[in-house]
C-alpha positions as CSV (number, residue, x, y, z in Angstrom):
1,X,-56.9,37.7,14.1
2,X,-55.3,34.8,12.2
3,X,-57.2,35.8,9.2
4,X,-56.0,39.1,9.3
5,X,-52.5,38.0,9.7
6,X,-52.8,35.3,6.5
7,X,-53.9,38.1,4.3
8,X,-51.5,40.2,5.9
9,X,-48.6,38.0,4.4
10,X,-50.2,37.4,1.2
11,X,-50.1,40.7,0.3
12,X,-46.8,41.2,1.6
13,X,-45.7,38.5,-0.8
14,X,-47.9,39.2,-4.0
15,X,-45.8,43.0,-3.3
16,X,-42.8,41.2,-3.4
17,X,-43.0,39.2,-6.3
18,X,-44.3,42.3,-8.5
19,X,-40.8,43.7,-7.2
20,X,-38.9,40.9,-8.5
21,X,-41.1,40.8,-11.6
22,X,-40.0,44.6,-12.3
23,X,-36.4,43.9,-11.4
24,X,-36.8,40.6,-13.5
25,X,-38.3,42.9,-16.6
26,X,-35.5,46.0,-16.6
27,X,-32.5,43.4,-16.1
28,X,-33.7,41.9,-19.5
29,X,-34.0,45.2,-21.0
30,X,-30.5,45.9,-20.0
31,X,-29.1,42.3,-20.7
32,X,-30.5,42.6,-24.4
33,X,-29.3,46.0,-25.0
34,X,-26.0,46.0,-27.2
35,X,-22.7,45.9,-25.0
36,X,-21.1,48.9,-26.8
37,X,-24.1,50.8,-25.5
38,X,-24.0,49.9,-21.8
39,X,-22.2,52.9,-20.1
40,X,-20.4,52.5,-16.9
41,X,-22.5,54.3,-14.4
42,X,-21.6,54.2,-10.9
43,X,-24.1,56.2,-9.9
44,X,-27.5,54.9,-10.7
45,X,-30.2,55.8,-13.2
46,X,-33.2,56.0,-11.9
47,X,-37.0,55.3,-12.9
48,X,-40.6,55.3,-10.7
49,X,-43.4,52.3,-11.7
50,X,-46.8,52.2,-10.0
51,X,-48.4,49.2,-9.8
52,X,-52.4,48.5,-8.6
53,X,-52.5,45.7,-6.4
54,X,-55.5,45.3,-4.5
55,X,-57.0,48.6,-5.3
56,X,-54.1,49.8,-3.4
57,X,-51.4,51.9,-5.5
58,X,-47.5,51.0,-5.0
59,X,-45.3,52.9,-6.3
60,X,-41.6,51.3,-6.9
61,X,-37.9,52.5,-7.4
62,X,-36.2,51.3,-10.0
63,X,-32.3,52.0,-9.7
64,X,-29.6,50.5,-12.0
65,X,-25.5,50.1,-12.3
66,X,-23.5,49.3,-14.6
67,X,-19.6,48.8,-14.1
68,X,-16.7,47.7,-15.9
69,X,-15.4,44.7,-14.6
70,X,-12.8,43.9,-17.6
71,X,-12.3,45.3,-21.3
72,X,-14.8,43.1,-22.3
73,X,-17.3,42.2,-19.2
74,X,-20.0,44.3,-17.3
75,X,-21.8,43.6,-13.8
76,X,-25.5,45.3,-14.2
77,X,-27.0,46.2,-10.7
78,X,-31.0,46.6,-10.5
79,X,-32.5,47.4,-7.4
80,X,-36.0,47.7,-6.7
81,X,-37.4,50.0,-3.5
82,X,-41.1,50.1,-2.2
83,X,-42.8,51.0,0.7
84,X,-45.7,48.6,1.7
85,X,-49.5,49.8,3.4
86,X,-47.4,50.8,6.8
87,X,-44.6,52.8,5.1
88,X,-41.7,50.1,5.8
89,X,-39.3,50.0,3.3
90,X,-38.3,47.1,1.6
91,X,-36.0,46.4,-1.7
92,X,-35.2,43.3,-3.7
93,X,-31.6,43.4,-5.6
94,X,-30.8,41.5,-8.6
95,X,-27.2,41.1,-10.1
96,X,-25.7,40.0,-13.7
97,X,-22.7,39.8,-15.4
98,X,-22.4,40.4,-18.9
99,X,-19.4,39.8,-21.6
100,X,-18.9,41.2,-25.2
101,X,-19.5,39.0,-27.9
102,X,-21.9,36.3,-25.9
């Protein structure tokens, strides 16, 4: 049983980390795109990634915001959705601020 439960966790956190690897990835994307060309979205755009982990397929929500905060500022929203082996939902959320000219 306390095998079970150890690889249990493990894959719950290798899951995890691909999450805040893809998160990790599209803010980077999105942080190195030119400022002019980040458009204030307040709803989000969205993208699907599947991943093999385990010869088990995940598939993963990508969603992303971008809103004004100033003339010359930005906060970029990217949040990541998956549903593990039992169909619980998780989602890891990662935040940035970006400024013209830096």
């Amino acid at each position: 049983h306390a095998l079970g439960l150890s690889v249990e966790h493990n894959m719950k956190n290798i899951v995890m980390d691909e999450a805040v690897r893809i998160a990790e990835q599209r803010m980077n994307e999105l942080r190195n795109t030119p400022f002019t060309n980040l458009a204030n979205s307040t709803s989000s755009t969205r993208i699907t990634i599947s991943r093999q982990i385990r010869n088990r397929s995940f598939t993963y929500t990508v969603d992303w915001i971008i809103e004004n905060l100033s003339v010359d500022s930005r906060t970029i929203q990217v949040i990541v959705r998956w549903l593990d082996w039992r169909n619980n939902s998780h989602q890891h959320t990662a935040t940035s601020i970006v400024s013209a000219g830096i």
